[in-house]
C-alpha positions as CSV (number, residue, x, y, z in Angstrom):
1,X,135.8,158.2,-96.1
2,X,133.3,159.8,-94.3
3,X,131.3,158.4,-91.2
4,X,127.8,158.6,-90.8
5,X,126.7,160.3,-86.9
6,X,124.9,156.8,-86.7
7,X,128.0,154.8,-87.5
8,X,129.6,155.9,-84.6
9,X,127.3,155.1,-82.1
10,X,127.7,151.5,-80.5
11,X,125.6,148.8,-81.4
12,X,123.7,148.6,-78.0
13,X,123.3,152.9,-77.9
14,X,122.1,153.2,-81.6
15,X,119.2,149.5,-80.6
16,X,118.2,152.0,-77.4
17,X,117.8,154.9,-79.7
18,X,116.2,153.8,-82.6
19,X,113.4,151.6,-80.0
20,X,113.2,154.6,-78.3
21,X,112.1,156.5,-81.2
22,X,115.1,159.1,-81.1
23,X,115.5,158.4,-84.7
24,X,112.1,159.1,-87.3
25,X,112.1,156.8,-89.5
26,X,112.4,159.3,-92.1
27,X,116.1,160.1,-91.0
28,X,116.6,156.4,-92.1
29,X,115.0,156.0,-94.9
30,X,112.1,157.4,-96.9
31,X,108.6,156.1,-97.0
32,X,107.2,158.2,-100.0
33,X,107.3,159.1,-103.5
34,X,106.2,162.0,-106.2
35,X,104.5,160.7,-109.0
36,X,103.8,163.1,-111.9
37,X,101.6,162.4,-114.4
38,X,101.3,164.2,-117.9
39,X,99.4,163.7,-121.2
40,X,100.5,165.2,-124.6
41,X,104.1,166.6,-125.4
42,X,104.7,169.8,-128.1
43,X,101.1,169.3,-128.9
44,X,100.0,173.5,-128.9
45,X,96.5,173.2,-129.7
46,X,96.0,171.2,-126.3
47,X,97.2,173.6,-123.8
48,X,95.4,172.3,-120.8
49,X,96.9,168.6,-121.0
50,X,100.1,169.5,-123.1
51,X,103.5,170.1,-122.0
52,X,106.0,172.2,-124.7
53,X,108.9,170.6,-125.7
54,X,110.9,173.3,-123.7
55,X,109.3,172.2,-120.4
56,X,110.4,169.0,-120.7
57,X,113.8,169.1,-121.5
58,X,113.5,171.2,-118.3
59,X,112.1,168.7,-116.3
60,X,114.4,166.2,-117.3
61,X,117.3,168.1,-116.7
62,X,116.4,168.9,-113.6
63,X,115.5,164.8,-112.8
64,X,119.2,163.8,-113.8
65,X,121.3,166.4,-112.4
66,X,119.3,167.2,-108.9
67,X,119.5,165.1,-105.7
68,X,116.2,162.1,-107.5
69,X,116.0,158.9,-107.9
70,X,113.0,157.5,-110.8
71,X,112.0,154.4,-110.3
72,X,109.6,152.7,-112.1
73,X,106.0,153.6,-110.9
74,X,105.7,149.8,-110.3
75,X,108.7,148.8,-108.3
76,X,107.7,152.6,-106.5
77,X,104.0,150.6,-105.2
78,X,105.5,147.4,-104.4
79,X,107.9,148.8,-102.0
80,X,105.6,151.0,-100.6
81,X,102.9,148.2,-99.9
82,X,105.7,146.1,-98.7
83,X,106.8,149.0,-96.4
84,X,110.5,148.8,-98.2
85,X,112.5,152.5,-98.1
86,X,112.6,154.5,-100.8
87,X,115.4,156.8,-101.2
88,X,114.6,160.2,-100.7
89,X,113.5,161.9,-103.1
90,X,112.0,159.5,-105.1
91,X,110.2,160.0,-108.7
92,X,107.9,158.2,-110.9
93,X,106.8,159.2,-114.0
94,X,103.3,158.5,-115.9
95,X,101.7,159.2,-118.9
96,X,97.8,159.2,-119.6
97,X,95.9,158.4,-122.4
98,X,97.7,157.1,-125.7
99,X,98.7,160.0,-127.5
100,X,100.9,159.3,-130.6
101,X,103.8,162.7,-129.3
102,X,104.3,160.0,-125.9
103,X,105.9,158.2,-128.9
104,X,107.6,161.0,-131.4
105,X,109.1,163.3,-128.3
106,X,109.0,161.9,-125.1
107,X,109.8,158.3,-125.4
108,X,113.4,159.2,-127.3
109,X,114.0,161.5,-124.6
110,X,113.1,159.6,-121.4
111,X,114.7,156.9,-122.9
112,X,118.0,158.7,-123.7
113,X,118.0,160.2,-120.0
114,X,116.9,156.5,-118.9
115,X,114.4,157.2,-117.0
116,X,111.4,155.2,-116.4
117,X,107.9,155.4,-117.0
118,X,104.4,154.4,-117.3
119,X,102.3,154.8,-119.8
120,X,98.1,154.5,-119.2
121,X,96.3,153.2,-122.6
122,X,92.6,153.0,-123.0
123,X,92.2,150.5,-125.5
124,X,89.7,152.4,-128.0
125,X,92.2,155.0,-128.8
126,X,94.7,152.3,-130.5
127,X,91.6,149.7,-131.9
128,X,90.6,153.1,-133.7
129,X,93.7,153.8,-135.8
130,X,93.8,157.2,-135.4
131,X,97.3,158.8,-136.5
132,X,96.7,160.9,-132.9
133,X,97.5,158.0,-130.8
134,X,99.5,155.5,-130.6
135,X,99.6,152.1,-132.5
136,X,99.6,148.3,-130.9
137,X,103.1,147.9,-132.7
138,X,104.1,151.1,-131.2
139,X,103.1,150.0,-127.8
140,X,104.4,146.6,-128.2
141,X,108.2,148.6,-129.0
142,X,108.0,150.7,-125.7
143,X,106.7,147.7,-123.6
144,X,109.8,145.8,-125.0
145,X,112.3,148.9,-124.2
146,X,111.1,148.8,-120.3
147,X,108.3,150.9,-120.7
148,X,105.8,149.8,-117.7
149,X,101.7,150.0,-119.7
150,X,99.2,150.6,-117.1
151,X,95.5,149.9,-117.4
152,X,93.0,153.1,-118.4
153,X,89.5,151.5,-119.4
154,X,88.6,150.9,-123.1
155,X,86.8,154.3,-123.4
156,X,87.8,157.0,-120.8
157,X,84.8,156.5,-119.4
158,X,83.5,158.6,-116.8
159,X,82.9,155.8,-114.7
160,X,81.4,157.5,-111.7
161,X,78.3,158.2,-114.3
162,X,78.0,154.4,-115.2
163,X,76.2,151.7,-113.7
164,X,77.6,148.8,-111.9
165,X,77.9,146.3,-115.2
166,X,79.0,148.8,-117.8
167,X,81.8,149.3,-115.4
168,X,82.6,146.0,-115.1
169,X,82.9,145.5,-118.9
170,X,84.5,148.2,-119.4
171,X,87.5,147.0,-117.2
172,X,87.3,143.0,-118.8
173,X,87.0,144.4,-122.2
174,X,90.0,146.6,-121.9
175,X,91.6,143.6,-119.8
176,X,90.9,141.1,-123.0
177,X,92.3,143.3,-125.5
178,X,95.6,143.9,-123.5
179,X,96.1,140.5,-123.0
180,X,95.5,139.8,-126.6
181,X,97.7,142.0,-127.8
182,X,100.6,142.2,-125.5
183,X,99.8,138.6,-124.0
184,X,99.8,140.3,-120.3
185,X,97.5,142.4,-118.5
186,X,98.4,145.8,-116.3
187,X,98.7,145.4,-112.8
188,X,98.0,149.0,-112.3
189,X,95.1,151.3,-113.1
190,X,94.9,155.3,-113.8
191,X,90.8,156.4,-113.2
192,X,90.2,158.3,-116.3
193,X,89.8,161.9,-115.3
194,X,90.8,161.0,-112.1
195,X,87.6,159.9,-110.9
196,X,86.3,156.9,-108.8
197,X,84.0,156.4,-105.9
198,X,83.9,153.4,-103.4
199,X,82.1,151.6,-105.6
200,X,84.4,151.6,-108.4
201,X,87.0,151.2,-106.4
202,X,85.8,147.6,-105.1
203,X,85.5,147.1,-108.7
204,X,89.4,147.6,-109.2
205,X,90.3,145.9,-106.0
206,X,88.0,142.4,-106.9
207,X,89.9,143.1,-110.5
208,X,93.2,142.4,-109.2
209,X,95.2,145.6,-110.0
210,X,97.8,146.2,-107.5
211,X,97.1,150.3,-107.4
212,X,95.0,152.8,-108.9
213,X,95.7,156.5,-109.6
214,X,94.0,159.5,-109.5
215,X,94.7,163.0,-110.8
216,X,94.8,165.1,-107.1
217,X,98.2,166.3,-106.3
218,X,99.9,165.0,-103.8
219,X,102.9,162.6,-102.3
220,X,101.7,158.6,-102.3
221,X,103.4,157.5,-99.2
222,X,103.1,153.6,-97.5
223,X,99.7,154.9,-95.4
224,X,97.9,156.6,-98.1
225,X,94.9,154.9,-99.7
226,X,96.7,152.4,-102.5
227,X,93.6,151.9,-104.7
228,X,93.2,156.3,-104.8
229,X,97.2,157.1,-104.8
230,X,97.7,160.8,-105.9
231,X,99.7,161.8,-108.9
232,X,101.0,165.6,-109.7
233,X,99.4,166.8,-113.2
234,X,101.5,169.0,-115.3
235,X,100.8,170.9,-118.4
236,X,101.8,174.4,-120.1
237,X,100.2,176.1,-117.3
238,X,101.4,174.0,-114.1
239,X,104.7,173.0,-116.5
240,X,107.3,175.4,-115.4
241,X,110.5,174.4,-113.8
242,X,110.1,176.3,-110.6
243,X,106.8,174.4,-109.7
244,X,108.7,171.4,-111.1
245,X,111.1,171.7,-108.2
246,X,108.5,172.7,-105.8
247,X,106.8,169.3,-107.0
248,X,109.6,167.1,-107.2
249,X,110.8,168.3,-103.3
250,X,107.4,167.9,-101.9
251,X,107.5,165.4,-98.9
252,X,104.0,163.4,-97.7
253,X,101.3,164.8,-95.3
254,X,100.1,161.0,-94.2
255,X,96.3,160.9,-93.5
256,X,94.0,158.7,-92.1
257,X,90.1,158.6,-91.4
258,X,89.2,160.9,-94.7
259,X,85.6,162.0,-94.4
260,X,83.6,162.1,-96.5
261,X,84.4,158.3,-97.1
262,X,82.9,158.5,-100.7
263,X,84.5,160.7,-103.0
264,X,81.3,160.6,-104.8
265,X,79.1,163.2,-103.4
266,X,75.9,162.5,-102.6
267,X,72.7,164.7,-100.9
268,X,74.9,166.5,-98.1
269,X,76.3,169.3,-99.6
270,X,78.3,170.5,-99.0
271,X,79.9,167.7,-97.1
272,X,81.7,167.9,-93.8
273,X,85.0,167.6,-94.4
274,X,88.5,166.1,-92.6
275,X,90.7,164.2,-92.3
276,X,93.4,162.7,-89.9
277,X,97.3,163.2,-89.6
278,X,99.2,160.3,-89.1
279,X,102.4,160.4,-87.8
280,X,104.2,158.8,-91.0
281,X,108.1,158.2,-92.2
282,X,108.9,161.9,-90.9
283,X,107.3,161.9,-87.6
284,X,103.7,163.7,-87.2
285,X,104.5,167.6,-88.4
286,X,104.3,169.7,-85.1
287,X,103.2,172.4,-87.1
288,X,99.7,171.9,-88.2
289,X,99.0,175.4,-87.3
290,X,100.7,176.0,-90.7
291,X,98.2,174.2,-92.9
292,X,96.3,176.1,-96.0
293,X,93.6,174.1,-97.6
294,X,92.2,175.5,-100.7
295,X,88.5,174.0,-102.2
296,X,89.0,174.6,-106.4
297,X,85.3,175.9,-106.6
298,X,85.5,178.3,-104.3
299,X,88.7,180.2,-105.2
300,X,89.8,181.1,-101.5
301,X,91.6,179.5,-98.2
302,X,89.7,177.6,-96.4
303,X,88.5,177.5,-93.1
304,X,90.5,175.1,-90.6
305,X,89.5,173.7,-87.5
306,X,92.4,171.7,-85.6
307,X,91.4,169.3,-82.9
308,X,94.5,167.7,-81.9
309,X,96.2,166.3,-85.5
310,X,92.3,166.1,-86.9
311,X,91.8,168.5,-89.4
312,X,88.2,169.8,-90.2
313,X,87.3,171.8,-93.3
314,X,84.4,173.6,-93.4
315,X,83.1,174.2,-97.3
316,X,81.6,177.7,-97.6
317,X,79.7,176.7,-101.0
318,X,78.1,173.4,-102.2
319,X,80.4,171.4,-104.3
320,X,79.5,171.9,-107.7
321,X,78.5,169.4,-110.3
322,X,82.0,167.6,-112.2
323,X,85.5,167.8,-110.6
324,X,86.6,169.6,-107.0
325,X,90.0,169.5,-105.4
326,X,91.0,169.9,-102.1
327,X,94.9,170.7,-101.9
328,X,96.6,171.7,-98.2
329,X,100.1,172.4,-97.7
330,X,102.5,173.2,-95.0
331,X,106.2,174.2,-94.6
332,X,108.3,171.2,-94.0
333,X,112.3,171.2,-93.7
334,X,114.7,172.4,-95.8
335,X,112.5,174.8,-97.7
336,X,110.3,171.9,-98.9
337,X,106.4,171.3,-98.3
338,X,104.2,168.8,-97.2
339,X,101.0,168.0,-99.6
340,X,98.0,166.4,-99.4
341,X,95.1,166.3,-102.2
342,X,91.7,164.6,-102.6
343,X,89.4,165.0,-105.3
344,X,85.6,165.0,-105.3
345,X,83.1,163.8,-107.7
346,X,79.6,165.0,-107.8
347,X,77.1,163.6,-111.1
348,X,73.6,164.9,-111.9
């Protein structure tokens, strides 16, 4: 049987070591997780949220047979709120928006492979029938299976557009309708679109949910904002397996301090920019000096300014109206990368 280099330490060397901060933390255990998030399944005429069938046999293929663990996206935020390890390399799986392939193709498959997930319902899309989505009865069979159903609004609202109240009923409407049909309700939320703002985000807190989700890429780790975790969207485009793997190996880059607070953008723009490295389950990454941040509306690297682990971006162009992401990278160990994404909302 083999021994571990720690095993064979004494007691009293390995206490020195470990208080001593010889050991990361992240040579222990893990403190972070990938979370992917996709929407329809051998659906072609949706290119931009589907995934082909091909793809995802792929994907799970490579989620059983390569070094993973998938956990349910649930037991994934409990642990990290708790600060619990994770094993390394962990997974969770989600699914937005109630589309009736979740059902025909990736349910049977996930399920065969048993592997986890959650699925994110906005309540319209079953109370309308449509033979595009998904049914209460169909639901109801997953939820039964193990199938974790996560909270998405009643009307994929694009809540950073909405006042105050219409938010609010949006989220107790929803609420009532889950809990009348499947006598709970979600503890966890998926913005629709990905979008929020502090506002809305005090909304979901004084809700109860336990997390909320939004669609930048990006590793949720145990320091990272709980109520804004970041999820990895795949589709045709982003779908194949060798971005998979990149995906699936991608460690955390734990921030702290974001600025702009607000991910709603308001009259300074473009905004100033940064953000914080934390030293997190890894240790803080000596090589900062690494770092690429790209801006989506401006189609080119942006500029860096390192003070110390602060990280300042400076936006050459005003951040147009709708979505913008900010994605930076770095080399990590073992061929794999550290990510960190945000997304920006601006309205009219």
């Amino acid at each position: 049987m083999k021994t571990s280099k720690t095993s064979r330490l004494s007691p009293v060397l390995f206490i020195f070591l470990l208080c001593f901060g010889f050991f990361s933390q992240g040579a222990l255990a893990a403190s972070s997780a990938v979370i992917v998030m996709y929407h329809r399944f051998g659906e072609q005429d949706y290119p931009s949220t589907n995934l082909t069938l091909d793809q995802l046999d792929a994907h799970i293929a490579e989620l059983t047979s390569g070094p993973y663990t998938v956990l349910p996206v649930l037991e994934i935020i409990r642990k990290l709120k708790s600060g619990e390890p994770l094993p390394e390399r962990t997974v969770g799986i989600t699914i937005d928006d109630a589309y009736r392939s979740i059902y025909t193709h990736a349910w049977p498959r996930l399920k065969a492979a048993n592997l986890p997930f959650t699925v994110f319902v906005s309540t319209a899309q079953l109370d309308h029938g449509s033979s595009q989505n998904l049914s209460w009865d169909q639901v109801r069979e997953m939820r039964d299976s193990g199938v974790t159903v996560g909270h998405h609004s009643v009307s994929h609202l694009h809540m950073p557009k909405a006042a105050a109240d219409e938010i609010d009923k949006e989220i107790l409407v929803a609420t009532n309708r889950f809990r009348s049909e499947l006598g709970a309700v979600p503890h966890l939320f998926a913005y629709p679109y990905g979008e929020t703002s502090l506002a809305i985000k005090a909304a979901i807190k004084e809700a109860g949910f336990l997390a909320a989700f939004g669609q930048h890429s990006g590793v949720a780790d145990g320091q990272g904002d709980v109520l804004y975790l970041p999820r990895f969207g795949l589709n045709e485009r982003f779908g194949g397996i060798d971005r998979f793997r990149l995906i699936v190996n991608a460690l955390s880059l734990p921030v702290r301090e974001m600025t702009p607070a607000d991910p709603l953008i308001g009259s300074e723009n473009p905004p100033a920019i940064g953000f914080t490295v934390n030293g997190g389950g890894d240790g803080l990454p000596e090589n900062l000096d690494q770092m690429s941040c790209f801006l989506s509306h401006e189609g080119q690297r942006a500029e860096i300014t390192l003070l110390g682990p602060r990280v300042e971006i400076r936006a050459r162009q005003p951040l147009p109206v709708g979505r913008t992401r900010l994605n930076c990278t770095m080399p990590a160990r073992e061929g794999r990368w550290r990510w960190f994404g945000h997304q920006f909302i601006r309205v009219n």
